[in-house]
C-alpha positions in Angstrom: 0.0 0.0 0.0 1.4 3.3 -0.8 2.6 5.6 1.8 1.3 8.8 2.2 3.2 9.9 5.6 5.6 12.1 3.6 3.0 14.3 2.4 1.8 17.7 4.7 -1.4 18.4 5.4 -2.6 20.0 2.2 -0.7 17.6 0.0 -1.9 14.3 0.9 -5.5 15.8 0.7 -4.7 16.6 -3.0 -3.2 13.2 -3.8 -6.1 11.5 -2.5 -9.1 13.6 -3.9 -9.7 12.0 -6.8 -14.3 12.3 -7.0 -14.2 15.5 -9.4 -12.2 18.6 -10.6 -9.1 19.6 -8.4 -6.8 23.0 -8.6 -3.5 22.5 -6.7 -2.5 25.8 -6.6 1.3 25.0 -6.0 3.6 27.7 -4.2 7.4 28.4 -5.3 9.0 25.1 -3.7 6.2 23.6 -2.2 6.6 20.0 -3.8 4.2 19.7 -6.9 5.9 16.8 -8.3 5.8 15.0 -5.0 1.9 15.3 -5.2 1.3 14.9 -9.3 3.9 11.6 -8.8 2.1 10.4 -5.4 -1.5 11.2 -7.1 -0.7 8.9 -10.0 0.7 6.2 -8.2 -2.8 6.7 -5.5 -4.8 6.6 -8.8 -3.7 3.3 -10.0 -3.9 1.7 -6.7 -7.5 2.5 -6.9 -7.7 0.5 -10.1 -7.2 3.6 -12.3 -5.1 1.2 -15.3 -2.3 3.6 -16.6 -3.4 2.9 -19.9 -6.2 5.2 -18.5 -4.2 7.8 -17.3 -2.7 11.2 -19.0 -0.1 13.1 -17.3 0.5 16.3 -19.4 3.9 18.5 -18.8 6.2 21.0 -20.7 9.5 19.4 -21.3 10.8 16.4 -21.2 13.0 16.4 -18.8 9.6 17.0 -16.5 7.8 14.0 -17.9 11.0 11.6 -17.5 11.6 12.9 -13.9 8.0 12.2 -13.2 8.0 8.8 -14.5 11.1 7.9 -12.8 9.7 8.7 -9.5 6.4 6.7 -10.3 8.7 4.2 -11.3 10.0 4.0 -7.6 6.8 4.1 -6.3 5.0 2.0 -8.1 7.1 -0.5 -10.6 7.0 -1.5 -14.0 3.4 -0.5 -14.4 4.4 3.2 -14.6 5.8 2.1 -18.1 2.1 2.4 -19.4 1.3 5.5 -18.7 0.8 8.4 -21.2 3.0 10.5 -19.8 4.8 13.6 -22.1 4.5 16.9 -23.2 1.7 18.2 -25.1 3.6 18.4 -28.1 4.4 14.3 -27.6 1.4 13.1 -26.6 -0.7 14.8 -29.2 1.8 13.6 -32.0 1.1 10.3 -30.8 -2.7 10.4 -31.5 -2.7 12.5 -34.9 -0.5 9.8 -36.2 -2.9 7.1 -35.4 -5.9 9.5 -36.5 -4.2 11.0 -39.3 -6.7 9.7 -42.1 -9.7 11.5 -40.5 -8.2 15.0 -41.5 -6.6 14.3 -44.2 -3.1 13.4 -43.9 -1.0 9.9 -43.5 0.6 8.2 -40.3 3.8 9.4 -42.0 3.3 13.3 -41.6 6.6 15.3 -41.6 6.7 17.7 -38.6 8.4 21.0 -39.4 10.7 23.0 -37.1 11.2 26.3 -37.3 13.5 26.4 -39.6 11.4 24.1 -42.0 8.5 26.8 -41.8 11.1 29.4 -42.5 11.7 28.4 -45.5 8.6 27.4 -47.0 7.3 30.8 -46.3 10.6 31.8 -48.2 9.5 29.8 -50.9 5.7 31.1 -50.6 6.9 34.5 -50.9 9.0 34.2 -53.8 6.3 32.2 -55.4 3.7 34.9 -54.9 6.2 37.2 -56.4 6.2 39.5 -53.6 8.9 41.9 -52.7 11.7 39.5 -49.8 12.9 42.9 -48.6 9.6 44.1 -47.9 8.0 41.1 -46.9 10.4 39.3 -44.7 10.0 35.7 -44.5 11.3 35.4 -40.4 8.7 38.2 -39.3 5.9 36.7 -41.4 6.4 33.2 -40.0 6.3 34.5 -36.3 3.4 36.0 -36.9 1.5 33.2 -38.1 2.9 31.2 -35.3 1.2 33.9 -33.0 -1.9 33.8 -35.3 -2.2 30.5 -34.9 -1.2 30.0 -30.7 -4.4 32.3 -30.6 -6.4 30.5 -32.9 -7.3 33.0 -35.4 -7.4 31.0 -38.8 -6.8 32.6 -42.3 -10.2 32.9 -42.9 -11.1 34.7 -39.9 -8.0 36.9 -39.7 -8.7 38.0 -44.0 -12.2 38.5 -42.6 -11.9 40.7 -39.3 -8.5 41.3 -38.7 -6.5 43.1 -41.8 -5.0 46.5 -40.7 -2.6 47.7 -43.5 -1.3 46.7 -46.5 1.5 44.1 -45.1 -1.4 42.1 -43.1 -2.9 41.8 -46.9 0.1 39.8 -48.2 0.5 38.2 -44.8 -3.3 36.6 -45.1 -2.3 35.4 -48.6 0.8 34.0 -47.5 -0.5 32.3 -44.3 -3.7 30.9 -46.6 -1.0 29.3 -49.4 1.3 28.3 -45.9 -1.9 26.5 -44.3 -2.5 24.9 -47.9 1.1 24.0 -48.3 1.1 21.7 -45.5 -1.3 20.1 -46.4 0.2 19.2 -49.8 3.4 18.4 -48.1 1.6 16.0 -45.2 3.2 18.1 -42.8 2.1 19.7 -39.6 4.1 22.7 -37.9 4.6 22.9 -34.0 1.2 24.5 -33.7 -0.8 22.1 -35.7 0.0 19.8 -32.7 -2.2 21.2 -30.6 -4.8 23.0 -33.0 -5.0 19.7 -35.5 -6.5 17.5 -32.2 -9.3 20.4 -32.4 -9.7 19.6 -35.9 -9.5 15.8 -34.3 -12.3 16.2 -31.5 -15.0 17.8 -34.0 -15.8 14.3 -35.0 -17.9 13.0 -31.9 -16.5 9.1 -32.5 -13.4 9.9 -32.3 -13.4 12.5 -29.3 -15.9 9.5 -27.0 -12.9 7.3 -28.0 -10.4 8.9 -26.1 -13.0 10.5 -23.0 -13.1 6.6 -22.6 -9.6 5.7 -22.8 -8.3 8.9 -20.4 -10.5 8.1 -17.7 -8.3 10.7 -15.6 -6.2 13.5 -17.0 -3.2 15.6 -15.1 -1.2 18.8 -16.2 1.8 19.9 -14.5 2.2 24.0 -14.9 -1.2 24.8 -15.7 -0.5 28.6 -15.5 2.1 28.3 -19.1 -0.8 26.6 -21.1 -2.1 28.7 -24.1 -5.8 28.7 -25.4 -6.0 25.8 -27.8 -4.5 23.8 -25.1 -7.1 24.2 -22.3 -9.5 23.8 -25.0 -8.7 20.0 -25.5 -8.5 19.4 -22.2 -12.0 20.8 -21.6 -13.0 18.3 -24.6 -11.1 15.8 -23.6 -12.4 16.1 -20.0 -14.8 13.0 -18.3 -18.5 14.2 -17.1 -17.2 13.1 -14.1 -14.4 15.8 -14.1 -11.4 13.5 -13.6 -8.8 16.3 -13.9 -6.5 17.2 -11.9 -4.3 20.7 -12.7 -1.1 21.8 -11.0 0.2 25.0 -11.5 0.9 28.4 -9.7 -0.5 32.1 -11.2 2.2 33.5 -9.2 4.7 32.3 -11.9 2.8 32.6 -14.9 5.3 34.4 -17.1 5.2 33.3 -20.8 2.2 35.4 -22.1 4.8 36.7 -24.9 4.5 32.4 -26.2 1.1 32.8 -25.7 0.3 31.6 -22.2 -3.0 32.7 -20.9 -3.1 33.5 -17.4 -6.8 33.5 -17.1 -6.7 29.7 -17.9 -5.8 29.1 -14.2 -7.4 32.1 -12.9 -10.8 30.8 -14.3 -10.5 27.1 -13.4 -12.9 27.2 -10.8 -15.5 28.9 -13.0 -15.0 26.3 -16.2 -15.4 23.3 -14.1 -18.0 23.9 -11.8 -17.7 21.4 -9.1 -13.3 21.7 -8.4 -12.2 21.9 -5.2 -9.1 23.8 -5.0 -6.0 23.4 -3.0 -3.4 25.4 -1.5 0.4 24.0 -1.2 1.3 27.1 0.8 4.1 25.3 2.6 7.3 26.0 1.2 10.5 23.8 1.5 13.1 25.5 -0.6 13.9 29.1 1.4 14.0 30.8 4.0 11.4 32.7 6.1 12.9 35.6 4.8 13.0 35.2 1.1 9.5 33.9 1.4 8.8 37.3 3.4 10.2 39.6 0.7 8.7 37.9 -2.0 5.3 37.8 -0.5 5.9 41.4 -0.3 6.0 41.8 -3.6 3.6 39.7 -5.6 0.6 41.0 -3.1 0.8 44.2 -5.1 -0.7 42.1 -8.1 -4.5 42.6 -8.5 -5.0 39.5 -10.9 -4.2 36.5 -8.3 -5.4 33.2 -6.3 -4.8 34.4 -2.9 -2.2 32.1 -0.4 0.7 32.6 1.7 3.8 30.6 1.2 5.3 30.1 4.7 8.3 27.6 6.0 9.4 25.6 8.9 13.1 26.6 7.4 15.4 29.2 9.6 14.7 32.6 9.4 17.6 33.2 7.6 19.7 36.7 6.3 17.8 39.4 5.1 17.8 40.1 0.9 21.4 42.2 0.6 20.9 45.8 -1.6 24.6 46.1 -4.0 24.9 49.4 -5.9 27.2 49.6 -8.3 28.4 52.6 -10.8 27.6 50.1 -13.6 27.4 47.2 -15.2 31.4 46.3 -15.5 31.8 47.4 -11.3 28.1 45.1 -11.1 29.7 41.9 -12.3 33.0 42.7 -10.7 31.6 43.3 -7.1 29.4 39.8 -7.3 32.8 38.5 -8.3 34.6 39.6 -5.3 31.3 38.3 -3.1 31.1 35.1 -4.5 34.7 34.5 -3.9 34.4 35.5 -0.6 31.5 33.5 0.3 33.4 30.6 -1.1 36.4 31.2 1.2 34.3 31.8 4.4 31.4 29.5 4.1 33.1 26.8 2.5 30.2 27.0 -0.6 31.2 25.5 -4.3 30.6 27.7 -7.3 27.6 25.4 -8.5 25.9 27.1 -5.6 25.6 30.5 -7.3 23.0 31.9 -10.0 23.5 35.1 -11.1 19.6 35.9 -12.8 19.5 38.4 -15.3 16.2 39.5 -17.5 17.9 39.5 -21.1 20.2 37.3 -22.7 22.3 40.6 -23.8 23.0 41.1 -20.0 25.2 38.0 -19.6 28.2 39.2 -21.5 30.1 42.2 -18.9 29.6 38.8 -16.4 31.1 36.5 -18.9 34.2 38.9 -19.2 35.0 39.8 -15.8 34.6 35.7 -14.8 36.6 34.7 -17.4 39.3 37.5 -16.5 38.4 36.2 -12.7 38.7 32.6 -13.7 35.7 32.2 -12.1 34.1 29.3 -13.8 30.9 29.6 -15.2 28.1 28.4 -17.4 25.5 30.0 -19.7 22.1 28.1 -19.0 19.1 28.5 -21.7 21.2 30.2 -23.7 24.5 30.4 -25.6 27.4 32.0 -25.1 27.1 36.0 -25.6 29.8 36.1 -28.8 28.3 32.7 -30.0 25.0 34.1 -30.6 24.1 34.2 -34.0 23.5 38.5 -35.1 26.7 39.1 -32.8 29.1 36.4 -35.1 27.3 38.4 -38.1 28.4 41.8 -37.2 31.8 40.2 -35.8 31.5 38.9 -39.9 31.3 41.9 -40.9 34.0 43.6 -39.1 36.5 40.5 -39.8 35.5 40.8 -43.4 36.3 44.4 -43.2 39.7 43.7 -41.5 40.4 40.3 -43.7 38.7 40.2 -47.2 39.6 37.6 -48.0 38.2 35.7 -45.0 35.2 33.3 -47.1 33.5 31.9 -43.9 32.8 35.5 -42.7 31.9 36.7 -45.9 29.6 33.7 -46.9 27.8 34.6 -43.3 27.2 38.1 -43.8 26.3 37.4 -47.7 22.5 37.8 -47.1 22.5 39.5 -43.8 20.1 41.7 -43.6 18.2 40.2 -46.5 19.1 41.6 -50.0 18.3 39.2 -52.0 21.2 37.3 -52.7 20.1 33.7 -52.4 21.8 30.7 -52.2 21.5 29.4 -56.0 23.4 33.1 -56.8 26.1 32.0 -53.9 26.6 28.9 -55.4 27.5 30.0 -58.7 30.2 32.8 -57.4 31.7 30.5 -55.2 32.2 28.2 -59.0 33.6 31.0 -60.4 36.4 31.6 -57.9 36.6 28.3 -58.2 37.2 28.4 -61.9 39.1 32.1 -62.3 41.5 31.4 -59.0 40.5 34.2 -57.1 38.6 35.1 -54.2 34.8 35.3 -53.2 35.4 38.9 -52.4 36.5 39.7 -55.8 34.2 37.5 -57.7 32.0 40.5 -56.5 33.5 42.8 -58.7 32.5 40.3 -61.6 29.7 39.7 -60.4 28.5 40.6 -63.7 30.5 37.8 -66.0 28.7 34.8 -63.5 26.3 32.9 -66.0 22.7 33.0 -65.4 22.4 35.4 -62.1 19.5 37.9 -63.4 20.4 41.6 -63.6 18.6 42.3 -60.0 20.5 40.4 -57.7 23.5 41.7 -60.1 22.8 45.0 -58.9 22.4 43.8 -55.4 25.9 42.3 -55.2 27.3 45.3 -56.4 25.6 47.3 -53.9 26.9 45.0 -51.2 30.3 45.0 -52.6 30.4 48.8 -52.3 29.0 48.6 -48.7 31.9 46.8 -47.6 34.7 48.7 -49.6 33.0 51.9 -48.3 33.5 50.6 -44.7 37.1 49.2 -45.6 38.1 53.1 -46.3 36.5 54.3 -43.1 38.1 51.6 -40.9 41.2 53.2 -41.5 39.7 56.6 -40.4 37.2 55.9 -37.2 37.9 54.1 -33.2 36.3 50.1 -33.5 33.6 51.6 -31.9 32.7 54.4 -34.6 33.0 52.3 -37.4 30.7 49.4 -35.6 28.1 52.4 -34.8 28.3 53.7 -38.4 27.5 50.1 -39.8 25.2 49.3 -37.8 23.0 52.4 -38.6 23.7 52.0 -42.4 22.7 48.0 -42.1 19.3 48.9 -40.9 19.4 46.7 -37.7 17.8 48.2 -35.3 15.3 49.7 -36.8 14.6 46.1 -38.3 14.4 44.4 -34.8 12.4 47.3 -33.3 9.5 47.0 -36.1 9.5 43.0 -35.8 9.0 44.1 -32.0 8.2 40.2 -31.0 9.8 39.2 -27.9 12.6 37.3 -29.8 13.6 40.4 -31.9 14.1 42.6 -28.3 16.4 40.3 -27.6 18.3 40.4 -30.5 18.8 44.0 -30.6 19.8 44.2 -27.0 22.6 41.9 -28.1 23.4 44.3 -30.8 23.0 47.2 -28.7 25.7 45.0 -26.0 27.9 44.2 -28.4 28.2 47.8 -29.6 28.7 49.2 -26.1 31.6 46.0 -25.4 33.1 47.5 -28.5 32.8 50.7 -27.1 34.2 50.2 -24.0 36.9 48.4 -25.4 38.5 51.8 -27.3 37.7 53.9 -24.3 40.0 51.5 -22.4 42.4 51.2 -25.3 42.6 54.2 -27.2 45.5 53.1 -29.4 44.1 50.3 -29.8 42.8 49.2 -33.7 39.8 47.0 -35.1 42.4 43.9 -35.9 43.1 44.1 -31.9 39.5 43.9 -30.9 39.3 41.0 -32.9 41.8 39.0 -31.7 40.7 39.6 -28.0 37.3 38.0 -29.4 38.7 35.4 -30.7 40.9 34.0 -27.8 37.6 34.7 -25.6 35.7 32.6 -27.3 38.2 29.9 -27.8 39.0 30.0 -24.0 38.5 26.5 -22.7 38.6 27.3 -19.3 36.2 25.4 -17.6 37.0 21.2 -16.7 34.1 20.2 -14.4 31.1 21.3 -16.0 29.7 20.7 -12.5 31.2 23.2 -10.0 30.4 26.3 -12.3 28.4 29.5 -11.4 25.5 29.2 -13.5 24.4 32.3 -15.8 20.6 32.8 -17.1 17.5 34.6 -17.7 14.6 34.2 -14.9 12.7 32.8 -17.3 15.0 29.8 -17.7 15.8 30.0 -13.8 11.9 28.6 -13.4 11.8 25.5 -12.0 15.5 25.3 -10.3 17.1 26.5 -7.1 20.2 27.3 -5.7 21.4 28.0 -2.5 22.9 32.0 -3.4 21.4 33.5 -6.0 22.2 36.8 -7.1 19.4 39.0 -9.4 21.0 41.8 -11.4 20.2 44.6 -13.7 17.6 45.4 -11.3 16.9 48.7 -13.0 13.7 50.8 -14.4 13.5 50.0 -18.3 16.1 46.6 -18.0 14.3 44.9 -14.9 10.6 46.0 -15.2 11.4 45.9 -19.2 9.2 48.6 -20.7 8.4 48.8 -24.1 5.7 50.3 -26.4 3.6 47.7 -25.4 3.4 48.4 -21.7 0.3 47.8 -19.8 -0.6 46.8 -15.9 -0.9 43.3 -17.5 2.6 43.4 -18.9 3.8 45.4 -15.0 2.0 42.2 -13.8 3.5 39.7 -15.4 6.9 41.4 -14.8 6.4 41.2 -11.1 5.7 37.6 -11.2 9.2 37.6 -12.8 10.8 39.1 -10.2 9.1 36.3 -7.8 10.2 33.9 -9.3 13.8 35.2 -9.3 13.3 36.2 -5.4 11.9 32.4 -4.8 14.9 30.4 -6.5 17.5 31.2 -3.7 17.4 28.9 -0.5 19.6 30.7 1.6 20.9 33.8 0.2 19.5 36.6 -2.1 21.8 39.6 -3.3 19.8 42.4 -5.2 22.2 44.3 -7.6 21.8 47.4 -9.1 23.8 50.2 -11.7 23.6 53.9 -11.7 24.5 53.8 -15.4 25.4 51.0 -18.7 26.7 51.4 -21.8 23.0 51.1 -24.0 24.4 51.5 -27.6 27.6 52.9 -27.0 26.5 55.8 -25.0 26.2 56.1 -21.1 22.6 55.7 -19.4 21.7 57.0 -16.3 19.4 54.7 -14.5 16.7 54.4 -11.9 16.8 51.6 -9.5 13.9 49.3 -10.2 10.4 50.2 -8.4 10.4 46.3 -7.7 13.1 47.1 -5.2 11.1 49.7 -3.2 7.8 47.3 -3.2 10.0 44.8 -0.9 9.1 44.6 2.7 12.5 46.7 3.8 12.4 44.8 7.1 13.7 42.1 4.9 16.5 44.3 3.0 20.2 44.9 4.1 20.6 47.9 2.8 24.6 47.8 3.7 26.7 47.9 1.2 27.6 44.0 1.5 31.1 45.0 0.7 31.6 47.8 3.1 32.8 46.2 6.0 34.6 43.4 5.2 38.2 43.0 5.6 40.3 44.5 2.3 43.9 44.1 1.8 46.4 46.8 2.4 45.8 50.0 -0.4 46.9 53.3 -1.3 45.3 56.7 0.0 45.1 56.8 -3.8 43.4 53.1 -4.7 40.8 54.1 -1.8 40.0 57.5 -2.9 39.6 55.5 -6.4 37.4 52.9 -4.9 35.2 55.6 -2.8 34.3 57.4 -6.0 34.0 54.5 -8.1 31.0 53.2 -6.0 29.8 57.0 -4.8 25.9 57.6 -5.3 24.7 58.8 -8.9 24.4 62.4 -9.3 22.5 63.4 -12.3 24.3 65.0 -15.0 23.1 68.1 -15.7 24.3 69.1 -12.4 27.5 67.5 -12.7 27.9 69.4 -15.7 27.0 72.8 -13.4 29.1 71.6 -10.9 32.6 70.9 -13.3 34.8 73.9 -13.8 38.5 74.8 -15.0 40.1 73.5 -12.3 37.9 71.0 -10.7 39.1 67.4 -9.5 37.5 64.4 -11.1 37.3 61.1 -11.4 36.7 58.7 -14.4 36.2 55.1 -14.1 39.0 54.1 -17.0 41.5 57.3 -16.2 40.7 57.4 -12.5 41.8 60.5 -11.1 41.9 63.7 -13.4 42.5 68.0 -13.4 39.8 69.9 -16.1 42.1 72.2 -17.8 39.8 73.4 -20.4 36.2 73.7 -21.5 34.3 74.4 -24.6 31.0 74.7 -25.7 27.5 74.6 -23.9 24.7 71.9 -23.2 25.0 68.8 -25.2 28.0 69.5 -26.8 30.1 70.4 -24.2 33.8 69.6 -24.5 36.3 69.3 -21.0 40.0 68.4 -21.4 41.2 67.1 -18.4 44.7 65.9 -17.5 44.5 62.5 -15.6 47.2 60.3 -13.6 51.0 60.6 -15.7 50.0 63.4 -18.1 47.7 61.1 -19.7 45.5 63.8 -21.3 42.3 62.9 -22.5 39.3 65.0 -24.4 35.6 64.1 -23.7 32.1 65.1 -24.5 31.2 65.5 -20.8 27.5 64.5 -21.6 28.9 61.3 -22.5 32.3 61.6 -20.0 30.7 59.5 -16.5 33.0 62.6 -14.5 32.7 62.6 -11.0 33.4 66.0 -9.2 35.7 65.4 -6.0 35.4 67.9 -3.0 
């Protein structure tokens, strides 16, 4: 018989209700698997068969998990269950139901990729304009079309708003038609094709009879078309169990409906809903501040997490000037707390909300040897539109570099395709000479058609224009200059989905790294920014992939712990992100964010914040984040955690440096009222300075100032980061 005496209160109450609808309403590290593995292994030993039984999750590391701990409990029999992701599971049954709409067991399943390029295809069959029309943008919106069911016939009927949604209905009508003709069903189709599925009563009576009881783990991340199988899908009898918390519902932007939790009780009638409030993971004071916080939410199940765990340290409040003294203070405190608590370096997160953010920490740990790991994500100089622009600039330093230049080719889109590619890489081939110069005869390839001619050309140019200019502008002028010329941002910004933001904040971090980099190395040329790349990226430094300091968003921080976890870029605009878009839904879901980055520490949370970053090569003064000031400040140390600790022997002149490197932010226009011929000041590269001359007014004012060794400098004090010493 299975034993229940591990289970709390409110746990064992959920495993064993199994007589209609149930909402587990599962708290940050209050044991949801323990109950969705227990309530399986209850079920079948109250003759539920496993054949019987569907256990729904996200990934597949979740489902095998589950199943191995049902394994334990139960034996061999767990081997029977349908147990997998949605995705999975509903594969499973189209194949075997394929003939009743219109496809063979065999269907193809396309990736993302494969639906990238038939919409390529579509496009250029419809004969509409690739530069206009961009196949990457239109695919992501039909994927979003589709998460919210709206079909080409309804969104042609009720939802065209300009011209480009004209050509998008035409191209989603051909895309929907093309699958077909290929047998092939994309990512969505796997959930909206067991709609299609269900409208034919035999078939949907089939399987109410075979799942005789249904389970979902992380019911708050399902989208529309997925609650509305399950409501088909559903027994009169309400066998369904959901587990999920609102309080972490933070995918909206992949089409995750909130509401689908938040209206459980209302859909189904009869469920009885239960509170894991108890939480095992943190301490009372974590659980304190984070309370704190996510009570200012207005769309929530109430509860109260609370722990039998110590009380614990209070949440510790680390300012920083910016982002490079951020990653280099968390450094220094995770080194210390190595060497006076004994911890190993897998015990550290450091949470960020973008991707782009990961790259100053990368740096400094690397120049720290402080081995780390990117989770969720790869490598800042790996990802793919920073090796473009780093294409661009090798090509510009190394023409003859093919790799780069074959990368950059068609980046942005100009429409030189692969079949044009092909034929001037023969041609080299043929005349001996480079891809680079086979541009200048471009026009002497057989059979590419005057356009794309033209086009090559016109790239060819680009580069030899920027070839002149590298020769006459700092790395970080000529990387700004391109950039702007390219079209990038203002590409990225008018995609505005949430994997284009994310892409131009890595442009935006690579320019300021590139930036940065001539500030600190003013001699310094484009050849050697490239070769410091190059041995960072090639750096093997790590040999136990297991005692590393892990690196990630929050969003791919859900669902772990560690016992320090450090949450940075806490900053108005970075950490609530804002964007056009912004609403109290968005605020909302941003707050649940910043819970679940709270609730992932078990011992130890450090809340980091900069007074300015580099944001596309130009300083930017920030405001701490408001999510900072909605924490319970009985819970906050706001001492600098640094302060008082014991610091080797320094200089009158390495401490004034470190005072005024870590001094409070004064805004700039009175710095600039403040600064006069004459006036001590300190810069965070050149440290300690004398202004010896100032031009202009507002904006475009000029100082000269004469730092440490006679090293002077001249700055655009808008720009400058001075600090006025008394």
């Amino acid at each position: 018989m299975l034993n229940l005496k591990s289970l709390n209160k409110n746990q064992r109450e959920a495993v064993e209700y199994v007589q209609g609808p149930a909402l587990v309403v599962a708290g940050a590290g209050s044991g949801k698997t323990k109950v969705l593995t227990y309530k399986i292994a209850h079920l079948i030993e109250n003759n539920f068969s496993p054949e019987n039984i569907l256990a729904l999750t996200f990934t597949n590391k979740a489902a095998k998990e589950m199943k191995e701990r049902i394994h334990g409990l139960i034996g061999e029999s767990a081997q029977h269950l349908w147990m997998g992701t949605f995705h999975s599971i509903f594969a499973r049954i189209l194949r075997t139901e394929a003939a009743s709409i219109g496809y063979t067991s065999n269907f193809s399943i396309y990736d993302t990729e494969d639906t990238h390029s038939a919409v390529s295809n579509i496009i250029e069959d419809l004969q509409l304009n690739s530069d206009v029309i961009v196949a990457s943008k239109v695919r992501r919106r039909i994927s979003y079309l589709k998460n919210l069911m709206i079909f080409p016939d309804e969104f042609k009927k009720d939802h065209i708003k300009n011209p480009t949604d004209e050509y998008i209905a035409r191209i989603y009508e051909v895309y929907q038609q093309r699958l077909i003709e290929n047998n092939a069903m994309d990512f969505e189709d796997l959930i909206l094709k067991p709609l299609e599925l269900f409208q034919n009563d035999k078939i949907l009576k089939k399987y109410k009879k075979k799942f005789l009881y249904i389970l979902v783990d992380e019911f708050q991340d399902t989208n529309k078309a997925q609650y509305e199988i399950l409501k088909r899908l559903c027994s009169k009898e309400g066998h369904i169990t959901v587990v999920g918390d609102d309080s972490q519902s933070i995918y909206s932007w992949r089409g995750a409906e909130i509401g689908n939790i938040l209206s459980f009780e209302s859909d189904f009638t009869k469920a009885k809903v239960f509170k894991l409030e108890q939480n095992y993971r943190s301490t009372q004071m974590i659980l304190q501040a984070a309370d704190s916080v996510i009570k200012k939410n207005s769309r929530q199940i109430e509860k109260t997490l609370w722990t039998e765990n110590p009380i614990g340290e209070q949440l510790s409040l680390l300012k920083s000037s910016d982002e490079k003294e951020e990653a280099i203070r968390i450094a220094k405190l995770i080194k210390e707390e190595i060497t006076r608590h004994k911890y190993a370096h897998s015990d550290f997160a450091i949470l960020y909300r973008t991707n782009a953010q990961s790259r100053t920490f990368e740096d400094v740990f690397r120049r720290e040897r402080i081995p780390y790991v990117i989770i969720g994500g790869i490598e800042f100089y790996k990802r793919k539109e920073v090796k473009d622009l780093i294409g661009y600039l090798k090509v510009l330093t190394n023409p003859r570099d093919e790799e780069s230049l074959l990368r950059i080719m068609n980046f942005p889109q100009r429409g030189i395709g692969m079949t044009t590619i092909k034929r001037m890489i023969g041609f080299a081939r043929k005349h001996e000479i480079t891809l680079f110069e086979t541009m200048t005869r471009v026009f002497e390839v057989i059979d590419i058609k005057e356009r794309i001619q033209k086009n090559v050309k016109n790239f060819k140019g680009l580069l030899d224009k920027y070839i002149v200019l590298r020769e006459k502008l700092s790395p970080g002028e000529l990387t700004r200059a391109l950039i702007d010329e390219l079209g990038i941002v203002q590409m990225f910004k008018e995609d505005a989905t949430h994997e284009s933001m994310e892409r131009l904040r890595n442009v935006e971090e690579l320019l300021s790294a590139i930036t940065e980099y001539s500030s600190a190395n003013p001699e310094s040329t484009l050849d050697d920014y490239l070769q410091e790349v190059a041995l960072v990226t090639d750096l093997e430094m790590v040999d136990d992939k297991q005692n590393v300091v892990s690196l990630l968003t929050v969003h791919s921080a859900k669902g772990l712990e560690f016992p320090l976890v450090f949450v940075s870029g806490l900053e108005e605009d970075i950490f609530p992100l804002s964007n056009r878009f912004s609403s109290e839904a968005t605020e909302e879901e941003e707050r649940r964010l910043f819970y679940v980055a709270i609730t992932r520490a078990q011992k130890k949370v450090y809340l980091s914040h900069a007074r300015s970053r580099y944001r596309f090569g130009e300083v930017a003064y920030q405001n701490r984040s408001k999510f900072i000031d909605e924490v319970n400040p009985a819970t906050i140390n706001f001492d600098d955690p640094l302060a008082n600790k014991r610091l080797e022997r320094k200089s009158k002149k390495e401490l004034m440096e470190e005072t005024f490197a870590t001094m409070d932010y004064i805004d700039p226009v009175i710095i600039n009222s403040m600064i006069k011929i004459g006036s001590k000041v300190y810069h965070d590269t050149f440290k300690m300075g004398k202004v010896t001359q100032i031009i202009g007014t507002g904006d475009n004012q000029k100082v000269t100032v004469q730092f440490d060794g006679n090293n002077i400098k001249h700055l655009m004090l808008k720009y400058a980061k001075l600090k006025v010493l008394h």
